[in-house]
GULO-5432 format. One record per residue (C-alpha): residue number from 0; residue in three letters; x, y, z. Coordinates in pm, whole numbers. Layout:
// GULO-5432
> NUM,ALA,X,Y,Z
...
***
This chain:
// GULO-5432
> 0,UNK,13884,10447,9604
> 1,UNK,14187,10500,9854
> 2,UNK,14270,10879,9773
> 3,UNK,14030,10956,9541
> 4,UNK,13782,11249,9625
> 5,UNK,13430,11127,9578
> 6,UNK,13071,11342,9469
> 7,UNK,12820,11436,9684
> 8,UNK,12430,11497,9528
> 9,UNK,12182,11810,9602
> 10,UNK,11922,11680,9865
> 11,UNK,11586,11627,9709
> 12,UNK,11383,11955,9661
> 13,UNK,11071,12002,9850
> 14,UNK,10935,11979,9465
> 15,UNK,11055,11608,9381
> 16,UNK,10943,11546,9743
> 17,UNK,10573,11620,9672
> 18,UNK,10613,11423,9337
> 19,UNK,10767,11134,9480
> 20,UNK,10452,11125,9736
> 21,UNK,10235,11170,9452
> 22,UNK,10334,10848,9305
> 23,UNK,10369,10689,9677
> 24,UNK,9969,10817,9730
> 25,UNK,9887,10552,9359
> 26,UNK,10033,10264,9571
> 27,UNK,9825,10306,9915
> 28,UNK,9622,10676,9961
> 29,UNK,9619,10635,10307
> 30,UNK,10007,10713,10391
> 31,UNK,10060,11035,10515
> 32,UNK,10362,11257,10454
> 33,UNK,10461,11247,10838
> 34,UNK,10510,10866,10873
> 35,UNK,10873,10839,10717
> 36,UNK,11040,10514,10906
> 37,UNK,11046,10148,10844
> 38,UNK,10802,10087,11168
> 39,UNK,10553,10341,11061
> 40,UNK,10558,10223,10713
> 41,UNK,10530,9863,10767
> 42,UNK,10165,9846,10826
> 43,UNK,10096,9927,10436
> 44,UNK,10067,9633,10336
> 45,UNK,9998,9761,9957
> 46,UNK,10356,9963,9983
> 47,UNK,10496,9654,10149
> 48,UNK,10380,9426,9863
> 49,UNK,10517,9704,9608
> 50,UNK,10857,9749,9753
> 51,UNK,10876,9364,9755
> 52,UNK,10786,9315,9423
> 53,UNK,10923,9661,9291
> 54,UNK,11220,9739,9460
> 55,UNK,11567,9675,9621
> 56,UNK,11676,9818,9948
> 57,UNK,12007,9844,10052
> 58,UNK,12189,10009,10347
> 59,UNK,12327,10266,10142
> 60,UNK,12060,10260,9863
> 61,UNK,11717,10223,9775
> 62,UNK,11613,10122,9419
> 63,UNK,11268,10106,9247
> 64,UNK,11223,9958,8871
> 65,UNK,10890,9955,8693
> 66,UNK,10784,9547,8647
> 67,UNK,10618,9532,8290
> 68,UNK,10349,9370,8426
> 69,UNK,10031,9435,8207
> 70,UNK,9811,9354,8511
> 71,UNK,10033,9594,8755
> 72,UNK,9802,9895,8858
> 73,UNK,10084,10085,8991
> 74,UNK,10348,10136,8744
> 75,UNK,10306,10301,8349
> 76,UNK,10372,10104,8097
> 77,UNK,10714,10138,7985
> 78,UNK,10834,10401,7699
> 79,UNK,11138,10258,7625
> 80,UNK,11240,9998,7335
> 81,UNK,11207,9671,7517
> 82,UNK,11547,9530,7465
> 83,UNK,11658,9799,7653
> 84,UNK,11396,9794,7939
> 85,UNK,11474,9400,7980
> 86,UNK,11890,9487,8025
> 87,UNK,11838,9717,8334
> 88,UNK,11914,9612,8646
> 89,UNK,11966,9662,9052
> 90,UNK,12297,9777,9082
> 91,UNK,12516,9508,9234
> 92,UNK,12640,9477,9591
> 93,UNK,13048,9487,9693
> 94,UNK,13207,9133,9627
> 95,UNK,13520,9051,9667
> 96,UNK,13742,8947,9376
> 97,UNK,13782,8603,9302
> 98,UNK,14169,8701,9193
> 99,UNK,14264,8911,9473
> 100,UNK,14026,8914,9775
> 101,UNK,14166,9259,9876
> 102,UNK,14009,9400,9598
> 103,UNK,13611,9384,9477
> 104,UNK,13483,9252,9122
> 105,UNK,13393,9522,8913
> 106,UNK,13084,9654,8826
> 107,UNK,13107,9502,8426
> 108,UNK,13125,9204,8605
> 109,UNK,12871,9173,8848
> 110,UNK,12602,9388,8663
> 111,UNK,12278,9166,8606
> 112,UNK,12355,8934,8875
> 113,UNK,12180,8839,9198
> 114,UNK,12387,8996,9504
> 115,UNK,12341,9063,9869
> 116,UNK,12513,9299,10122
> 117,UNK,12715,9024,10311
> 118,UNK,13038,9147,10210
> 119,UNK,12923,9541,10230
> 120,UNK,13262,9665,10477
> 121,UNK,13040,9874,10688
> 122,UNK,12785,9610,10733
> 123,UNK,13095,9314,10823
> 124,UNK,13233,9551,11070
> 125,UNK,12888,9636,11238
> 126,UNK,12835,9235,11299
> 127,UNK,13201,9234,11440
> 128,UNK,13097,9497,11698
> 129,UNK,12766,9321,11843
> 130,UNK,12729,9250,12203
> 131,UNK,12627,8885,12252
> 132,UNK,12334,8819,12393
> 133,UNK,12353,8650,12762
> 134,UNK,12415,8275,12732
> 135,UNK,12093,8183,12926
> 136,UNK,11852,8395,12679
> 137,UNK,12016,8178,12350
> 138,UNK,11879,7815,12469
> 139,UNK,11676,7641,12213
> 140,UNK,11418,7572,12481
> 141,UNK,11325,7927,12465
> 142,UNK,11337,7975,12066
> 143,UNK,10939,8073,12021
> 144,UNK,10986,8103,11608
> 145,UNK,11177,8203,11352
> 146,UNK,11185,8446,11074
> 147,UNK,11368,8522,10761
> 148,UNK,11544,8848,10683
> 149,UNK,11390,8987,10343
> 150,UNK,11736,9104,10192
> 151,UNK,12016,8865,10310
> 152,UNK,11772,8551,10316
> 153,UNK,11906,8426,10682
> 154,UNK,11690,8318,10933
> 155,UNK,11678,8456,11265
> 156,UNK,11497,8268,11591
> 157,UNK,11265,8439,11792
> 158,UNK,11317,8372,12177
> 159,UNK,11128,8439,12500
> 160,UNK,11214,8336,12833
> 161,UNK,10822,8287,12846
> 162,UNK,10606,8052,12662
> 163,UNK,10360,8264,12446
> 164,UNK,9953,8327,12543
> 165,UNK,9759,8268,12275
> 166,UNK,9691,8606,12226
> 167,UNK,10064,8656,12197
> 168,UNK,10102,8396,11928
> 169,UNK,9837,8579,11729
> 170,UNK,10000,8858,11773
> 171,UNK,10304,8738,11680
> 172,UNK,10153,8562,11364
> 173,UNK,10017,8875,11224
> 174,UNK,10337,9051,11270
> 175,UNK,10502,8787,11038
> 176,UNK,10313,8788,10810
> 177,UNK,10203,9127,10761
> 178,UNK,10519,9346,10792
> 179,UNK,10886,9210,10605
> 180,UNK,11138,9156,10813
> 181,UNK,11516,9241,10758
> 182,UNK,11857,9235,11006
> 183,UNK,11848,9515,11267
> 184,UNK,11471,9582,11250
> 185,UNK,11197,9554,11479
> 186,UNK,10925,9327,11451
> 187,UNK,10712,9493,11706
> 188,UNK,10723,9904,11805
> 189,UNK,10865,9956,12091
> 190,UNK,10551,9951,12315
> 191,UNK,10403,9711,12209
> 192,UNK,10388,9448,12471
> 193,UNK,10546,9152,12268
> 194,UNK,10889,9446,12218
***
């Protein structure tokens, strides 16, 4: 795309807004239209389960697709000849080309099939740039857990230079499995005492 002009879209209206939330409201009634981020959203556990099951999240995009499920209570049953409903799919991540690694696979290509965002450029350089942590935080003697990021699938240990209270470990056991977890997020808000 070197010296090619790309196309911006129209925000969302305030309209498509209030219908989006509409169909948010059929997943969990209990969101409000002021909690917009990750954190705030996490504690749904019914929108956490949807966008699990129903969606793909990306740094740069967010995708939902209706399941087909007859015993789904959230999406409509689909309208579309079936043949086509079945050949939709996410839209594919960046790869690199297997013939010339300066260059990325097409979309004909990768269409259909299971990616991630590892080779995303922004993403690559934003790993490059990371401070490391002081070596005498990283010792496995102080790795309390681990947990797995939802969209690239790597694991990520869970250190404190304390061992854990019980409480603590509770704490930290709902957390995990309540909320999904992905690179760059925070388990806990940022006063909460296990932050």
């Amino acid at each position: 795309m070197k010296n090619e002009a790309f196309e911006t879209e129209n925000p969302a209206s305030d309209l498509e807004i209030n219908e989006m939330f509409e169909n948010i409201l059929r997943i969990d009634f209990t969101i409000t239209k002021n909690e917009t981020t990750q954190q705030q959203l996490r504690k749904y556990k019914p929108l956490v389960e949807f966008i699990e099951t129903h969606c793909q999240e990306r740094a740069y995009s967010f995708q939902i697709k209706k399941c087909n499920q007859t015993t789904c209570s959230i999406c409509y049953s689909i309208r579309m000849p079936i043949d086509i409903f079945q050949s939709l799919h996410f839209l594919p991540d960046p790869v690199p080309s297997r013939d010339n690694p300066d260059h990325y696979e097409s979309f004909v290509n990768l269409y259909g099939k299971s990616t991630t965002e590892k080779f995303c450029p922004s993403l690559i350089s934003l790993v490059s740039k990371t401070e490391p942590a002081p070596s005498n935080i990283l010792v496995s003697a102080k790795i309390r857990d681990y947990i797995k990021c939802n969209f690239c699938g790597k694991m990520r240990y869970l250190y404190s230079g304390l061992r854990l209270t019980e409480q603590e470990m509770q704490d930290l056991n709902f957390a995990l499995q309540t909320y999904t977890y992905s690179c760059r997020s925070l388990i806990f808000p940022e006063d909460h005492s296990l932050a």
